[in-house]
DSSP file (Angstrom, degrees, kcal/mol; ACC not computed):
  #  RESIDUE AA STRUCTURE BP1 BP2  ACC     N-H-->O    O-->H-N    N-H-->O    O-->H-N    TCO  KAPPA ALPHA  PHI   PSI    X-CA   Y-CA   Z-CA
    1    1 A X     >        0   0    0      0, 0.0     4,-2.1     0, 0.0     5,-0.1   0.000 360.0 360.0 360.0 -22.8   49.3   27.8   16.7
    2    2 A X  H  >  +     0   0    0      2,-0.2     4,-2.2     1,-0.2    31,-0.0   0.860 360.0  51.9 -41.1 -54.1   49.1   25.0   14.1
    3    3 A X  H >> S+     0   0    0      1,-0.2     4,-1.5     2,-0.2     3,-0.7   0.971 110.5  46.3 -63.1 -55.7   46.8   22.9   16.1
    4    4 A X  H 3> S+     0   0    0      1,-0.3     4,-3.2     2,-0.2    -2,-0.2   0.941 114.1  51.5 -85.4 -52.2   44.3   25.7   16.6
    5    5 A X  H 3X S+     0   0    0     -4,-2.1     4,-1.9     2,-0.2    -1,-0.3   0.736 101.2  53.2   4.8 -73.6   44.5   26.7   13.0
    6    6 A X  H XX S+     0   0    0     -4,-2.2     3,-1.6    -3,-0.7     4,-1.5   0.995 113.4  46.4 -67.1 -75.6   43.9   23.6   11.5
    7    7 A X  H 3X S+     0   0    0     -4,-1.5     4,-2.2     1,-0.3     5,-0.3   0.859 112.5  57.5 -41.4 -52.2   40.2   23.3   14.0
    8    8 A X  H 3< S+     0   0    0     -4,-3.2     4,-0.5     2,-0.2    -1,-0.3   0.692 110.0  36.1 -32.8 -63.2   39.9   26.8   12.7
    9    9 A X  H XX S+     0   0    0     -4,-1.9     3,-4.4    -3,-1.6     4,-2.1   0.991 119.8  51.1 -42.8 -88.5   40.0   25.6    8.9
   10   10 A X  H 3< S+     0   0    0     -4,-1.5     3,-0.5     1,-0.2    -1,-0.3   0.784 109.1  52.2 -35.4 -44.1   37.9   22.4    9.8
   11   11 A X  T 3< S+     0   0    0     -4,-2.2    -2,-0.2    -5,-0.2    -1,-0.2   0.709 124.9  17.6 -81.5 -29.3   35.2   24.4   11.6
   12   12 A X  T <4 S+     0   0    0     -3,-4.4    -1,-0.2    -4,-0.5    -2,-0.2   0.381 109.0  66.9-143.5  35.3   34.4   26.9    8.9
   13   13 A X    >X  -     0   0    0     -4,-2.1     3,-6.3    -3,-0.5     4,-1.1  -0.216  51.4-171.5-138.5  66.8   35.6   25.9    5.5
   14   14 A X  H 3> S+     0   0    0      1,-0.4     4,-1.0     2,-0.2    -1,-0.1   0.437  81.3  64.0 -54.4 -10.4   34.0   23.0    4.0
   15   15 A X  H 3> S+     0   0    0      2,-0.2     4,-0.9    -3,-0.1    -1,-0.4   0.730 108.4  42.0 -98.1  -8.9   36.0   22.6    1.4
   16   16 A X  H <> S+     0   0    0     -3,-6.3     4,-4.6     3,-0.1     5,-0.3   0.908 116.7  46.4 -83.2 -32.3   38.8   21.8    3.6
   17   17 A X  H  X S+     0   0    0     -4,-1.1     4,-3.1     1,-0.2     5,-0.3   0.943 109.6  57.1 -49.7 -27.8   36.7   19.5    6.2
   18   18 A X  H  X S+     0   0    0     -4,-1.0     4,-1.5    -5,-0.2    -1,-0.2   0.950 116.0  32.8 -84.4 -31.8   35.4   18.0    3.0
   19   19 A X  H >X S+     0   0    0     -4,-0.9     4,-2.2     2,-0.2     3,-0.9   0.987 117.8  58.8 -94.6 -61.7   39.5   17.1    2.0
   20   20 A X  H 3X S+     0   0    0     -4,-4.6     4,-0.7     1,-0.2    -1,-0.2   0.781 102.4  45.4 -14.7 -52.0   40.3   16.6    5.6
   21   21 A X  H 3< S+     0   0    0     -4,-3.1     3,-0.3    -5,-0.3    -1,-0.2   0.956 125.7  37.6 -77.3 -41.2   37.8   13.8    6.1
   22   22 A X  H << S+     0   0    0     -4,-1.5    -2,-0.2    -3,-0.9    -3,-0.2   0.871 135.8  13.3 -58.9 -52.0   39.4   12.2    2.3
   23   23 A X  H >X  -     0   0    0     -4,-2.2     3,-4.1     1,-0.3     4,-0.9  -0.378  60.5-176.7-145.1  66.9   42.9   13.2    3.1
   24   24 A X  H >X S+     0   0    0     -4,-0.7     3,-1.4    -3,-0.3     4,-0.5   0.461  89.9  36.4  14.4 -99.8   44.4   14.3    6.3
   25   25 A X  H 3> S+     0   0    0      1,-0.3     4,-0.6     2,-0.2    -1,-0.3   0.068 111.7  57.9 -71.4   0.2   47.6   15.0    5.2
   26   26 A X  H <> S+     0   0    0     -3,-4.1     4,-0.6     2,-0.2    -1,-0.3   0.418 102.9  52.1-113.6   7.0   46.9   16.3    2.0
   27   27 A X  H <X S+     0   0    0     -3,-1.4     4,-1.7    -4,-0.9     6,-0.2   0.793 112.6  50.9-102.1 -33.3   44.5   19.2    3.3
   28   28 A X  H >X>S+     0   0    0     -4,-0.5     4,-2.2    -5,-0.3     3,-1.3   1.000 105.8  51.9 -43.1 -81.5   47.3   20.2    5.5
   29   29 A X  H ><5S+     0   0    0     -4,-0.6     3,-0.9     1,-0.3    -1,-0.2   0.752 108.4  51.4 -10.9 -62.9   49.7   20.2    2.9
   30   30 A X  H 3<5S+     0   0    0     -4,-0.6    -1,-0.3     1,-0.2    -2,-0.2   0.663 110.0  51.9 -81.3 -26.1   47.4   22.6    0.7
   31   31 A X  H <<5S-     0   0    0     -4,-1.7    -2,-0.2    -3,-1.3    -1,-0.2   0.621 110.1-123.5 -67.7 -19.5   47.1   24.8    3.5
   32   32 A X  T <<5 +     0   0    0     -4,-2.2     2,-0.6    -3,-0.9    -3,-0.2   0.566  65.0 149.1  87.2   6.6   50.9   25.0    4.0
   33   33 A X      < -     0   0    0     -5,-0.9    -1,-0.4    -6,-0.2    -2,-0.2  -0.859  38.5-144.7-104.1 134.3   50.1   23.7    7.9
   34   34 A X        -     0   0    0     -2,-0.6     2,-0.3    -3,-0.1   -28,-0.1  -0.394  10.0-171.6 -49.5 144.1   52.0   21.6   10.3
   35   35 A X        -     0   0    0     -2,-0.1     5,-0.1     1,-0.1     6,-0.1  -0.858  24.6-130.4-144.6 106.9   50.7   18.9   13.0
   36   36 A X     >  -     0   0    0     -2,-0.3     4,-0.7     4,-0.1    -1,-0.1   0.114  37.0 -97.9   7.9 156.2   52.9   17.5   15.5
   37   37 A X  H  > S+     0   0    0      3,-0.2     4,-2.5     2,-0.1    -1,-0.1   0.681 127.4  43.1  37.4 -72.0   52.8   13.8   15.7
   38   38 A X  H  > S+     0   0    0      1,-0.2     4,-2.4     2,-0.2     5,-0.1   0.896 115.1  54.4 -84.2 -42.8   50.3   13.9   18.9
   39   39 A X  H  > S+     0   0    0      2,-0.2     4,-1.4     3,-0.2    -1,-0.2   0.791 106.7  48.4 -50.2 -37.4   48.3   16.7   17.1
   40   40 A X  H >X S+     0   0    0     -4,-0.7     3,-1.2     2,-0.3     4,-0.5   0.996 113.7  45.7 -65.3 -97.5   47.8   14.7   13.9
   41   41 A X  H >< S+     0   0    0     -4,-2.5     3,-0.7     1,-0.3     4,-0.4   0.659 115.9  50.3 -49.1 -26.6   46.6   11.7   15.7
   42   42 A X  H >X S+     0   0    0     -4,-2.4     3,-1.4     1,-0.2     4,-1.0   0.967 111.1  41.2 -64.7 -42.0   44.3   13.9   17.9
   43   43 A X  H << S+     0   0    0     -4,-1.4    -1,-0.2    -3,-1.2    -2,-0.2   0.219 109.8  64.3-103.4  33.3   42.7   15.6   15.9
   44   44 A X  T << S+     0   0    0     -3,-0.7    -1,-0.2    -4,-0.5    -2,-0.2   0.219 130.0   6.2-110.4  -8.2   42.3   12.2   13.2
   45   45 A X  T <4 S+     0   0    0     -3,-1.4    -2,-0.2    -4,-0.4    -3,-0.1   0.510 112.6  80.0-179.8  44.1   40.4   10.8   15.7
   46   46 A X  S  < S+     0   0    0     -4,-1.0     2,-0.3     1,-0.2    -3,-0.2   0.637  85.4  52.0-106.8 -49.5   39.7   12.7   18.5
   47   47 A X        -     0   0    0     -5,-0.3    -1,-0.2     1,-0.1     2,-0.2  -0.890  66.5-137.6-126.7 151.0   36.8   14.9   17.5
   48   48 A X        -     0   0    0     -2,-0.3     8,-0.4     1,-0.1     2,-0.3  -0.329  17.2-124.6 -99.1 147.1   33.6   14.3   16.1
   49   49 A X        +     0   0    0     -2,-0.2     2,-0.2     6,-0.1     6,-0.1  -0.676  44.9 151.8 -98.1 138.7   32.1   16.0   13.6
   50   50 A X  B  >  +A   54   0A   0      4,-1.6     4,-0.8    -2,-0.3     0, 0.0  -0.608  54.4  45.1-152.6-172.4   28.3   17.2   14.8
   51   51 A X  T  4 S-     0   0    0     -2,-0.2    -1,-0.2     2,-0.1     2,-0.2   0.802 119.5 -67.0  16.6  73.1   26.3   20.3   13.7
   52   52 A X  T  4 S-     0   0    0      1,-0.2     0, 0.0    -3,-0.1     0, 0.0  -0.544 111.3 -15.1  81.3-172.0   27.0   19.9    9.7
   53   53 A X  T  4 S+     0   0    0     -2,-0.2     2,-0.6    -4,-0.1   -40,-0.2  -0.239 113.1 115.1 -20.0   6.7   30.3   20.4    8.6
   54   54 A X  B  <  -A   50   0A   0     -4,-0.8    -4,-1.6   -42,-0.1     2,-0.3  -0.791  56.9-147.6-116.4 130.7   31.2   22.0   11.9
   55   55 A X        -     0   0    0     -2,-0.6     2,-0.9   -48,-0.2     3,-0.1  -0.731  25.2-135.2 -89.6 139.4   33.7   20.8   14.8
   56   56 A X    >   -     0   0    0     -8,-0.4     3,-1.4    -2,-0.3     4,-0.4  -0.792   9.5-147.3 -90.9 126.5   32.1   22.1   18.4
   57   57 A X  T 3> S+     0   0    0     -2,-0.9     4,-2.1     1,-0.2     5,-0.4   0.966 101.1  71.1 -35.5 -51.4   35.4   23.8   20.5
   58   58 A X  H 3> S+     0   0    0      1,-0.2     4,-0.5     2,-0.2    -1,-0.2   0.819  91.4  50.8 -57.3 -24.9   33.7   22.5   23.3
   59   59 A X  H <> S+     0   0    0     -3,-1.4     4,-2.5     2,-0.2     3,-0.4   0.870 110.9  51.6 -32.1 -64.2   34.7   18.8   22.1
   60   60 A X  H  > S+     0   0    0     -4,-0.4     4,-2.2     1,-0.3     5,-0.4   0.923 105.2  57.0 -50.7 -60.8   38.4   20.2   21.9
   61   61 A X  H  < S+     0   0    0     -4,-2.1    -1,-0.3     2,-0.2     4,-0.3   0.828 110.7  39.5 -16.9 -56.0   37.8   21.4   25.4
   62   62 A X  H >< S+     0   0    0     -4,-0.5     3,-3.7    -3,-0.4     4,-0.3   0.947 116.6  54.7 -71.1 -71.4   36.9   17.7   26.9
   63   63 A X  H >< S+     0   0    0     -4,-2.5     3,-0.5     1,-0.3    -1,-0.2   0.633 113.1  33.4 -30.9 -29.2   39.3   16.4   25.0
   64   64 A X  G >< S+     0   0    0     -4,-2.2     3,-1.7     1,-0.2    -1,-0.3   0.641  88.6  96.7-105.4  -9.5   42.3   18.4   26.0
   65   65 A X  G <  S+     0   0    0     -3,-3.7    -1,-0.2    -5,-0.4    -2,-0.1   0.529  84.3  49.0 -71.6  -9.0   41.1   18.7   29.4
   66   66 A X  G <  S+     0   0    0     -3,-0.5    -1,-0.3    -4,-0.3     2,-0.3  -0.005  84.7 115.5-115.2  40.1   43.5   15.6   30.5
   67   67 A X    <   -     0   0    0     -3,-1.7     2,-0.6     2,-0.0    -3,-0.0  -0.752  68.2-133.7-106.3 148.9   46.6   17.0   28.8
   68   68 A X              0   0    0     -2,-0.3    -3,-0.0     1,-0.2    -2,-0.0  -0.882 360.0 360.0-115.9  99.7   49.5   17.9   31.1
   69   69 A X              0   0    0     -2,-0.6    -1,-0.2     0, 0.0    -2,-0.0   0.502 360.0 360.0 -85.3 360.0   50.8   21.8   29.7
């Protein structure tokens, strides 16, 4: 639930994208949220940030779409 969280955060709360894009691990931290390893590095440099300050799901979507659940 972490993972989906975290896009949540990035997607509508600019003052966390804004410490995300500065400090990863320290907007996590201030949120009290976890990332996995594989989560961390996806989402640090897996999706691109397009309309503003907003991450599109559909991104997450491509992206995860070669992941083996």
């Amino acid at each position: 639930m972490s993972l989906a969280q975290v896009v949540y955060n990035i997607s509508t709360d600019s003052d966390f994208a804004a410490h995300w894009s500065r400090d990863p691990e320290g907007a996590l931290k201030n949120k009290g949220l976890k990332l996995s390893r594989e989560e961390f590095a996806f989402l640090s440099t897996g999706l691109s940030r397009t309309e503003g300050d907003k991450v599109r799901l559909s991104d997450l979507a491509v992206k995860a779409s070669g992941w083996a659940f």
